[in-house]
C-alpha positions in Angstrom: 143.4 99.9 75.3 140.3 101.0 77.3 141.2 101.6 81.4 140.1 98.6 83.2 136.7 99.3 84.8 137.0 99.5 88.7 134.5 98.4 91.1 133.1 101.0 94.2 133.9 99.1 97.4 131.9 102.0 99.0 128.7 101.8 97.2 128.9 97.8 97.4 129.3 97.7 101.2 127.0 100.0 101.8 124.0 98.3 99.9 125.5 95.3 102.0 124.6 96.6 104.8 121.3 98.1 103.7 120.5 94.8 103.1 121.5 93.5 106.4 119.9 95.9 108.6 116.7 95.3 106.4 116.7 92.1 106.7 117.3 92.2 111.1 115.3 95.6 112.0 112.1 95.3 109.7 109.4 93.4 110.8 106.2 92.8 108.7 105.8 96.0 106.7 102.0 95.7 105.8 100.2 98.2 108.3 97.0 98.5 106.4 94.3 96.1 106.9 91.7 95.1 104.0 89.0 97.2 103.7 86.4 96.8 106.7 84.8 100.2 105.6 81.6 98.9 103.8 80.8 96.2 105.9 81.7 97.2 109.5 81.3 100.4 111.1 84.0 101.9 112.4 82.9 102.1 116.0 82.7 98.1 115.6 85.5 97.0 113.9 87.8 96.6 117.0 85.4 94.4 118.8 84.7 92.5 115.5 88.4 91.9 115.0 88.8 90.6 118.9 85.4 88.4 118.0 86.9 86.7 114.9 90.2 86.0 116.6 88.4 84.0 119.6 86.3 82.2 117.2 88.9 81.6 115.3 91.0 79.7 118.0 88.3 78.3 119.1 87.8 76.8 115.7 91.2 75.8 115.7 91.5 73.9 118.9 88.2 72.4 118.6 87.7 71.9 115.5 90.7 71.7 114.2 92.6 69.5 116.8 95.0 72.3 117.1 97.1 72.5 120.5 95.5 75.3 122.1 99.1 77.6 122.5 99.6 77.2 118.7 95.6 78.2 118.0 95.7 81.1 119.7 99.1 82.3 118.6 98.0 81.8 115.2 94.5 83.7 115.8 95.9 86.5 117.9 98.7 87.4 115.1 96.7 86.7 111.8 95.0 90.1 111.9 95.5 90.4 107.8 94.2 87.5 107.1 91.7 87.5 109.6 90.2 90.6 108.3 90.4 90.1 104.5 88.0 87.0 105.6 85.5 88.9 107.8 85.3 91.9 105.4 83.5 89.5 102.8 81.3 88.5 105.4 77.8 90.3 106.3 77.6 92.2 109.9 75.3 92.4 112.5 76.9 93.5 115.6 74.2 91.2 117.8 75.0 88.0 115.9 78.6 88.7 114.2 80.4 85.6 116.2 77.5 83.1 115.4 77.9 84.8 111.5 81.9 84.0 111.6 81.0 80.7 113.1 79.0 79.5 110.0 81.3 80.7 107.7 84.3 78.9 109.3 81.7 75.3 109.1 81.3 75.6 105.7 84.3 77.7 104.2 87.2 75.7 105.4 90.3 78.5 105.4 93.7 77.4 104.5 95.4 77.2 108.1 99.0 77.5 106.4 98.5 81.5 105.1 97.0 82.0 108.9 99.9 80.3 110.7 102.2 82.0 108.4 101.4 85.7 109.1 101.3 84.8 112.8 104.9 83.9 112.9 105.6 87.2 111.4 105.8 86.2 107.2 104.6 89.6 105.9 101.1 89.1 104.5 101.9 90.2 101.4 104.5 87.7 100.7 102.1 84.7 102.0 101.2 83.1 98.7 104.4 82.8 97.5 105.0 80.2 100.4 101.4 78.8 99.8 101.1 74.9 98.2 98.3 74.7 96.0 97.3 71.1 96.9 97.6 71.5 100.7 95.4 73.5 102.9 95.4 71.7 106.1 97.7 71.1 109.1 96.1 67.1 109.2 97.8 67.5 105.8 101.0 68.0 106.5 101.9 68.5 110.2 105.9 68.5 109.5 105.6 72.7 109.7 103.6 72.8 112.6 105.6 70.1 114.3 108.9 72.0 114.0 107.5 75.1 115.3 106.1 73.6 118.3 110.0 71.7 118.7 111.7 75.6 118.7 108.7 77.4 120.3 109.2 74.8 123.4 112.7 75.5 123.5 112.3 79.6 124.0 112.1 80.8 120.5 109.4 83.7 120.0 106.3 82.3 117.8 106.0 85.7 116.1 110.2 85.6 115.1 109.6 81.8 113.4 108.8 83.8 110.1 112.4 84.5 109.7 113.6 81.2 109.8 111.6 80.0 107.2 112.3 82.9 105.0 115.6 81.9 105.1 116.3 78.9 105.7 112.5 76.6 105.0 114.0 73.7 104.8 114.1 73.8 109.1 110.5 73.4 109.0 111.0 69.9 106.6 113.2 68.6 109.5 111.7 66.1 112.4 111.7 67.8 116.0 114.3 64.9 117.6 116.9 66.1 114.5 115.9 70.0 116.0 116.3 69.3 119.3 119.5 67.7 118.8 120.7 70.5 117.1 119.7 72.6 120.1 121.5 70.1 122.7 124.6 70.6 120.7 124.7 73.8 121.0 123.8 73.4 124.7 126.5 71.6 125.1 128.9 73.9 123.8 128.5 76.0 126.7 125.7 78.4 125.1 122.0 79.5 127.0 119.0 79.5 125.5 118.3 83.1 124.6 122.0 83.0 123.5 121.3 80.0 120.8 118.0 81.7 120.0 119.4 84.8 119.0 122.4 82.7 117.3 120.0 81.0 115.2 117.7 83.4 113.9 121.1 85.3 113.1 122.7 82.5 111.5 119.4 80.1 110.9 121.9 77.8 109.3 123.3 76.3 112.0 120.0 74.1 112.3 119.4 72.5 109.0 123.3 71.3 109.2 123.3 67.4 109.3 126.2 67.9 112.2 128.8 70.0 113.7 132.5 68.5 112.4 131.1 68.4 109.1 130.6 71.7 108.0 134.0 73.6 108.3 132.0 76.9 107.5 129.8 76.3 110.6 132.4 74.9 113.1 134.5 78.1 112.1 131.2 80.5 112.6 130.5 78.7 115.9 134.5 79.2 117.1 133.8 83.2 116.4 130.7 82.5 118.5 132.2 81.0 121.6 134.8 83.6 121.6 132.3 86.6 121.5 129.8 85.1 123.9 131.3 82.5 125.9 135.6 83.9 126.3 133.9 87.7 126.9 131.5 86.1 129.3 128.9 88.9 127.6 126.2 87.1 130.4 128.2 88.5 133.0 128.0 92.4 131.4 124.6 91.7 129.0 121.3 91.7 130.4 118.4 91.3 128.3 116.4 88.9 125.9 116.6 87.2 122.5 116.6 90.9 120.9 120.0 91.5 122.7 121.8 88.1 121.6 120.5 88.6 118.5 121.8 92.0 118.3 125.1 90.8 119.1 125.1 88.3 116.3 124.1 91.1 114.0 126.9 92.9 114.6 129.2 89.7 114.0 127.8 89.2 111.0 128.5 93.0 109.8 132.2 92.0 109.7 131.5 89.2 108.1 129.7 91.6 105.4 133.0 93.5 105.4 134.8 90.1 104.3 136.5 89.1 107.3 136.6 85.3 107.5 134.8 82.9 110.1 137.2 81.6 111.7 139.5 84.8 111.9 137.1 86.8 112.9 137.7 85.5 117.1 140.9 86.3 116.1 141.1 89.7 115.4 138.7 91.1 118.7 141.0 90.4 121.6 140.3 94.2 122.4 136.8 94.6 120.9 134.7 93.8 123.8 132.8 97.3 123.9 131.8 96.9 120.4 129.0 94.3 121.7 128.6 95.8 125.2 128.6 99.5 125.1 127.6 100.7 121.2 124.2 99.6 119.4 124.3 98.2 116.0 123.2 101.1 114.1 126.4 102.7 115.7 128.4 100.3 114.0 126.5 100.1 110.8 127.0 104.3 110.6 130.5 104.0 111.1 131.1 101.2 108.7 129.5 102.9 105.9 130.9 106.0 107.0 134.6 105.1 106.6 133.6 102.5 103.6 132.8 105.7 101.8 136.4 107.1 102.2 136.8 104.3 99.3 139.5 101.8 100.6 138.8 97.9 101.0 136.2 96.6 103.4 138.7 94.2 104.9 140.2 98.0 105.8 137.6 99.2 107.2 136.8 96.1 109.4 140.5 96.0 111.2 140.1 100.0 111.5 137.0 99.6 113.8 138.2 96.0 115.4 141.6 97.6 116.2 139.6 101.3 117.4 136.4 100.1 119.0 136.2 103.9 120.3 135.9 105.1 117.3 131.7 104.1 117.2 131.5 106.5 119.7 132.1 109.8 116.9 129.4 111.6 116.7 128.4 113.4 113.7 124.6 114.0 113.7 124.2 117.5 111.7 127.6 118.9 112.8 129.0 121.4 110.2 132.6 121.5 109.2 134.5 124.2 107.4 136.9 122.1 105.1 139.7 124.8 106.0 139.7 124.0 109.6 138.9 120.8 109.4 142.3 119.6 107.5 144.6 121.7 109.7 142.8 120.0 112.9 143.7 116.3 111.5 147.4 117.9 110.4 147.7 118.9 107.2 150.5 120.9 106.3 149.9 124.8 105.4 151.7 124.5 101.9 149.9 121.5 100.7 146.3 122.8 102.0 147.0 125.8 99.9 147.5 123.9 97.1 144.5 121.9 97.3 142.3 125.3 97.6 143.6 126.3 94.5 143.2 123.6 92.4 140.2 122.1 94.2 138.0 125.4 95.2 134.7 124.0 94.7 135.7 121.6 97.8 136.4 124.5 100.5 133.9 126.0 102.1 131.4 124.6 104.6 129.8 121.5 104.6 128.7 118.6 107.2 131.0 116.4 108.8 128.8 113.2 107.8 130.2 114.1 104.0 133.7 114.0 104.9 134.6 110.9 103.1 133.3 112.3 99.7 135.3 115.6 100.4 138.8 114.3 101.0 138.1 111.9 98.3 137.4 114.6 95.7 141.1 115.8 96.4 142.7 112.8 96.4 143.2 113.1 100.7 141.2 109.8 101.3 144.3 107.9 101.4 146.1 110.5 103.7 143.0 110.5 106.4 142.6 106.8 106.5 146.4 106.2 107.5 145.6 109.1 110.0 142.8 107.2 111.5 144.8 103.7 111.8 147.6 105.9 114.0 144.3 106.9 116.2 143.5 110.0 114.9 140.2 109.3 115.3 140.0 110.9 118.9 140.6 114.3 116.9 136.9 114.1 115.5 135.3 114.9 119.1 137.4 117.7 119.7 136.8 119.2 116.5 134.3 122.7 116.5 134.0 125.4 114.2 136.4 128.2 115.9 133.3 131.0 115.3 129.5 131.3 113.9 131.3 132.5 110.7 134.2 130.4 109.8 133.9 128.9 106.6 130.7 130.9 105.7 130.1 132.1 101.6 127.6 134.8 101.9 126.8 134.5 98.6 125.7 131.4 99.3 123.8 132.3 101.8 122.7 135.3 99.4 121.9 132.9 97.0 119.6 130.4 99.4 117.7 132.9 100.5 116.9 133.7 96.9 116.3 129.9 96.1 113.5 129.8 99.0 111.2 132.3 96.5 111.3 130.2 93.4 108.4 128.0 93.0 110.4 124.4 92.5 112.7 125.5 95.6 112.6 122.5 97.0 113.8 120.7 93.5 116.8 122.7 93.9 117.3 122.1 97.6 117.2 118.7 96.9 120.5 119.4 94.2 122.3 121.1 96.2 121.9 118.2 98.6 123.5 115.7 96.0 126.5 118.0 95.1 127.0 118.2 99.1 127.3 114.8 99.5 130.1 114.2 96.9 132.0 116.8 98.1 131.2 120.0 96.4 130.9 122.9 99.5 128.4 125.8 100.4 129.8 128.3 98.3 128.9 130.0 95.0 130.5 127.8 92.6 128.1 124.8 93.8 125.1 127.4 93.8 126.3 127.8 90.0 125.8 123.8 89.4 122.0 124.2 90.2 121.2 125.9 86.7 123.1 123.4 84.4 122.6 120.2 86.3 118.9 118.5 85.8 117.4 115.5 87.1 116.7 113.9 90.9 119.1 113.7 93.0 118.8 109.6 93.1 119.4 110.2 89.0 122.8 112.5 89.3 123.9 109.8 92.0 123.3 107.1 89.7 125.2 108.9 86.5 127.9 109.8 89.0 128.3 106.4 90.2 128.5 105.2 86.6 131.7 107.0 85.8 133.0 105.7 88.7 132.5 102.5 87.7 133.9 103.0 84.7 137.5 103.4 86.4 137.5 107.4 86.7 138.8 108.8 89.7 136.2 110.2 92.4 138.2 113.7 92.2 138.5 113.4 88.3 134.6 113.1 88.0 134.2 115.9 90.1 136.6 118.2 88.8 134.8 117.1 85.4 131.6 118.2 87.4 132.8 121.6 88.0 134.1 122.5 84.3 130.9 121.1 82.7 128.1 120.4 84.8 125.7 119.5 82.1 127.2 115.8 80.8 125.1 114.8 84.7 121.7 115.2 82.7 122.9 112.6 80.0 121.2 108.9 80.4 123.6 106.3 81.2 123.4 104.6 78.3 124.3 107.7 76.6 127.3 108.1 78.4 128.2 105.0 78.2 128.4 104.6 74.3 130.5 107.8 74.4 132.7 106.7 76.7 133.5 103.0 75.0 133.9 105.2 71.9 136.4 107.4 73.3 138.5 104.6 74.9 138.3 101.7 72.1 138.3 104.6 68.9 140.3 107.1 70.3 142.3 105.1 72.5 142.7 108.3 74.7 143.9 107.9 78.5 141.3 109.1 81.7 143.0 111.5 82.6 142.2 113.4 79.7 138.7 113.5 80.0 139.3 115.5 83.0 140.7 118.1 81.1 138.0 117.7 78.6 134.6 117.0 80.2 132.9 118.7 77.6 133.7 115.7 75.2 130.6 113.6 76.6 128.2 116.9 75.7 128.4 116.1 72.2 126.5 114.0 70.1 128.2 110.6 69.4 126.9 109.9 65.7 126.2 113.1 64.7 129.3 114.9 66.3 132.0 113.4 67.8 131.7 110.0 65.6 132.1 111.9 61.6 134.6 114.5 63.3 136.8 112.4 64.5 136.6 109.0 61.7 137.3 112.0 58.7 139.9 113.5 60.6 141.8 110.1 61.5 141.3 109.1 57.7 142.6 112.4 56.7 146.0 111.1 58.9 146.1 107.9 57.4 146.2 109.2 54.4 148.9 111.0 54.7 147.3 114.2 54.5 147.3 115.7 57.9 150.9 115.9 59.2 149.8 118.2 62.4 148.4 116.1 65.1 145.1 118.3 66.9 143.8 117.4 70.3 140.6 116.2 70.7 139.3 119.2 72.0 140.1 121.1 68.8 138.6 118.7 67.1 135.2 118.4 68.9 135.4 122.0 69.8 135.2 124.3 67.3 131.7 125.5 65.7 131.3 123.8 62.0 132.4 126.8 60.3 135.6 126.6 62.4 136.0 123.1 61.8 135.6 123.5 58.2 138.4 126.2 58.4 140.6 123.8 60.4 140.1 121.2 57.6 141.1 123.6 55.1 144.4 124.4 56.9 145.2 120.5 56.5 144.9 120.3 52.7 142.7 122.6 50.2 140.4 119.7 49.1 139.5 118.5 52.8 136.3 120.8 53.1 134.5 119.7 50.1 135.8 115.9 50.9 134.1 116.4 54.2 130.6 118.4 52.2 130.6 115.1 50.0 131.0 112.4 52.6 128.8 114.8 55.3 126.8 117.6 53.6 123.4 116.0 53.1 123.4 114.6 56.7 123.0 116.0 59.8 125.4 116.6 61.5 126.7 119.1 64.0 
């Protein structure tokens, strides 16, 4: 029966979080403007920008019946659009504004794609939010309407583009049901940079038809009142929207780590300096940091609620020797020296960011996380290498040095990199890797993280790594097929692909496939009473193979020549 396939908490939190910080940090991402070079000179082309946008409001406003905040908002943060419309256009630096003018009275624009990359939709994505059949806010005013409701109430015009991302259906809703939304939350006790920040966090929270009726929401906004209001973070926080928003974010990373709303106010009675004294990307480093050690997100979450101090580890490009670095956090002697024999690939020097992938390709990942829920964590600032040399291979130095000569060194580099980060240390049995191992690091990441989503074990792929290097430059799909072989044919447990990596180096119809279906018919037959192992089997060149048929029963070979000769087969 084939292992049941395991999931990689690790890899799925991180790209969790990826996607979270993505979606708070990045703002528009299109920094090149349409081409301006044929049709204004360079020495012009900030003046002509600064012209359009003033016509432009001006059009707006005047023309346009446009309140004259919202006009020049939209003109003053439309620079995309506004120049992929003026670069079409013929330029005279004397008459330029009188040339925009015209076009403007006879090319009507379509004022949604404008207001939509001023409130900070990146210009790229514009169309997709584009109606065909409406062009005009005398249209359809609903859109503008709502943005002037949350603009008046303090939200910043160029952040509006996130809440319609996300939630569009805000902008469909009359100001009165907006601004009761917003008294609510008033009247929970909340400011108004607070509820701003809270709602372009949780955008949510204003499309909801009420509080009381939404058990998802009235738990969110309980975790809410606990962080802002039973903290008093006013009191100890100064700063804008950014900074309550930035407080949200990091309430929504334990969300992302599957802690429930509704618990979540329950679990930070001593977690007040993770919103007042550590930025976000402190948190998000040390989330994906100890997510990587490969135990539960829910784990990781009560870790960091329960140690708040441990955001403060720094671990920039500090180097570790894996020696040192076990006996500091209290491994015994006997058991270290076990581990160096049966794991020396791991011990040697490598960076204290990759620790999680080290410990786990010895099986310690389990050990070190107990370790850091007694508050061991403290141990990782007192931690230094005890001389310039501990831990040092020279012949891996030897061998880097020798690497910076060849003309793809940076290829290699780039290897050596990968095999770093899952645990494999600066000595000479990594630098032996680099010849036998092919393809970008993002593709050996990708076939490593395969077979551990197939259910091996993190230290059974490596040690598989180490004994046969060369089943990395397979394809997945390659893999894959040899691997649903070996567990629904064979029927073979993991753990013996570990001792047998070089199983997945062989062709599957023309090798592993014939070898194995002649040999288990030769068994049900009756005729082969000795039971081989798989790697005696596979293993052996085709003469030997032929011999070992032989030794099973005199007619075996030419069985095999009949069934076998005329194709190919290795």
């Amino acid at each position: 029966m084939r292992h049941i396939r395991q999931s990689s908490s690790s890899y799925s939190t991180i790209s969790l979080l990826q996607t979270l910080y993505l979606r708070h940090f990045s703002t528009t991402t299109t920094n090149t403007l349409p081409s301006l070079t044929k049709t204004i000179p360079i020495r012009h082309r900030s003046h002509a920008i600064q012209q359009a946008q003033e016509v432009l409001a001006d059009y707006l406003h005047n023309t346009r019946a446009l309140p004259f905040t919202f006009a020049e908002n939209i003109s003053k943060n439309s620079i995309h659009s506004i120049s992929e419309v003026i670069s079409k256009l013929p330029f005279s630096s004397s008459d330029f504004r009188h040339t925009f003018q015209k076009f403007l009275s006879y090319n009507p624009i379509n004022e949604f794609g404008f207001f939509y990359e001023s409130i900070g939709i990146d210009y790229l994505l514009i169309n997709g939010f584009l109606k065909s059949n409406v062009h005009f806010f005398s249209d359809d005013s609903t859109v503008l309407d709502a943005a002037g409701c949350l603009t008046g109430f303090g939200f910043p015009w160029g952040k509006l583009g996130r809440l319609y991302v996300e939630e569009g259906l805000i902008f469909r809703k009359k100001p009165e049901f907006l601004r009761g939304k917003l008294d609510g939350l008033v009247s929970l006790g909340f400011g108004n940079q607070q509820i701003v920040g809270i709602c372009l966090a949780f955008p949510g929270l204003l499309k909801e038809e009420g509080v009381g009726l939404n058990s998802d929401f009235d738990a969110l906004l309980d975790d809410l009142k606990r962080v802002f209001l039973d903290f008093d973070l006013r009191s100890c926080i100064r700063g804008n929207v950014d900074v309550w928003f930035e407080v949200c974010e990091k309430v929504e990373v334990f969300y992302e780590l599957g802690v429930a709303k509704g618990e979540f106010g329950k679990l930070i009675t001593n977690s007040k300096c993770i919103f007042t004294d550590y930025p976000t990307e402190d948190l998000v480093e040390k989330v994906e940091f100890f997510s990587r050690v490969g135990v539960e997100k829910s784990e990781v979450a009560v870790l960091i609620l329960n140690n708040p101090k441990i955001l403060s580890i720094k671990f920039n490009d500090r180097v570790i020797s894996v020696s040192s670095i076990l006996d500091h956090f209290g491994l015994c002697k006997k058991t270290k020296i076990s581990l160096e024999q049966k794991y020396k690939y791991v011990f040697g020097r490598n960076l204290m960011v990759n620790l999680p992938s080290i410990l786990r390709a010895m099986d310690l990942h389990e050990w070190f996380f107990d370790r850091m829920k007694c508050g061991d964590h403290e141990l990782f600032a007192s931690y230094d290498l005890s001389s310039p040399d501990e831990g040092l291979d020279q012949n891996y130095v030897q061998n880097l040095e020798s690497l910076k000569t060849v003309r793809r060194h940076t290829y290699s580099f780039s290897k050596l990199i990968f095999f770093h980060g899952i645990g494999f240390a600066e000595n000479g049995e990594t630098v032996k890797l680099l010849a036998s191992a092919h393809g970008s690091p993002s593709d050996l990441q990708e076939r490593f993280d395969f077979l551990l989503s197939e259910g091996i074990e993190f230290s059974k792929v490596c040690k598989m790594i180490s004994r046969a290097p060369k089943f990395l430059n397979q394809e997945i799909d390659s893999l894959k097929k040899k691997l649903d072989f070996f567990f629904n044919e064979i029927g073979l447990p993991l753990d013996y692909l570990e001792k047998f990596p070089a199983y997945l180096l062989y062709n599957l119809e023309k090798h592993i496939e014939p070898r194995y279906k002649f040999h288990a018919w030769l068994t049900n037959q009756g005729l082969c009473t000795k039971k081989y192992s798989l790697a005696s089997i596979m293993g052996t060149s085709n003469k030997g193979f032929l011999s070992q048929l032989s030794r099973i029963h005199p007619s075996a070979p030419q069985l095999w020549m009949e069934q076998y000769g005329n194709k190919k087969v290795d």
